[in-house]
C-alpha positions in Angstrom: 39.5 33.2 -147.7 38.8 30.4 -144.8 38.9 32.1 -141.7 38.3 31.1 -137.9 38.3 33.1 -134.8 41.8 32.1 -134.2 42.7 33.0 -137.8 43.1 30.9 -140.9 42.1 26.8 -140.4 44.6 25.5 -142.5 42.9 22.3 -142.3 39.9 23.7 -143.9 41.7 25.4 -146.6 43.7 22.3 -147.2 40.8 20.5 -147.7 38.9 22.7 -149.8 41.7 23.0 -151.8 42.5 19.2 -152.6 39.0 19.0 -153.4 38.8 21.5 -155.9 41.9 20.5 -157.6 40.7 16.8 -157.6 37.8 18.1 -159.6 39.8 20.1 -162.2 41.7 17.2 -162.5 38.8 14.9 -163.0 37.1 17.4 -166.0 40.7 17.6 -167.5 41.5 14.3 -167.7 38.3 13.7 -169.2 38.6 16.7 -171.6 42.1 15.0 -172.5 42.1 11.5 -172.8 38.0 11.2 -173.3 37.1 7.3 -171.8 40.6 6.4 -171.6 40.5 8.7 -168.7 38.6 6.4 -166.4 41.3 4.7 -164.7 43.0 8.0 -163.9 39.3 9.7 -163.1 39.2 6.8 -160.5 42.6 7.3 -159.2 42.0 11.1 -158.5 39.0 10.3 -156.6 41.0 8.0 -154.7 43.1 10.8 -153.3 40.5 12.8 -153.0 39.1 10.2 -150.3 42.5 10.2 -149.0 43.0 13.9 -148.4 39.8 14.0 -146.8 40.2 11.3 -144.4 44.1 12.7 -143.5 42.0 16.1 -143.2 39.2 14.5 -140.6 41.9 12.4 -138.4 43.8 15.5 -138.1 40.5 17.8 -136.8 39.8 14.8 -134.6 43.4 14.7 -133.4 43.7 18.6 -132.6 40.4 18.4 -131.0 40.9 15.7 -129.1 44.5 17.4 -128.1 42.6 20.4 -126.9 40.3 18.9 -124.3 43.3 16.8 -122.9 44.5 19.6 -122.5 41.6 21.5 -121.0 41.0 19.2 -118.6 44.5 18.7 -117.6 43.9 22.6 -116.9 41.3 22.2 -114.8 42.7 19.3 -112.7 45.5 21.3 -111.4 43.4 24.2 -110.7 41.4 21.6 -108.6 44.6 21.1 -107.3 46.0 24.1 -107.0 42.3 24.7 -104.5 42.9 21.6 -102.4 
């Protein structure tokens, strides 16, 4: 299990997950359909590329949400002195 301080990071489970599957996928269809599969190989890694650059923006956005919000925190407690 993929745990923080805070409890589970979905976004790291998420993408472990989609990476994992992508690779089952990948074996499979080249268990199955031998090199016919290539297309479909390529198309999985595709996704794959996908998911993890969805999974990135979103750590970037949620980080970046944080210190907004942290330093929005800290300007009224500026204020709050003055």
């Amino acid at each position: 299990m993929v745990s923080s301080r805070y409890g589970i990071d979905g976004l790291r489970a998420a993408a472990i997950a989609s990476q994992a599957l992508g690779f089952i996928l990948i074996m499979t269809l080249e268990t199955c359909l031998g090199d016919a599969a290539r297309p479909w190989q390529g198309m999985t890694l595709a996704l794959m590329l996908l998911a993890a650059c969805w999974v990135a923006l979103m750590r970037r956005y949620r980080r970046n949400k944080q210190r907004r919000a942290m330093a929005e925190r800290v300007r009224r407690a500026k204020e709050d002195d003055e």
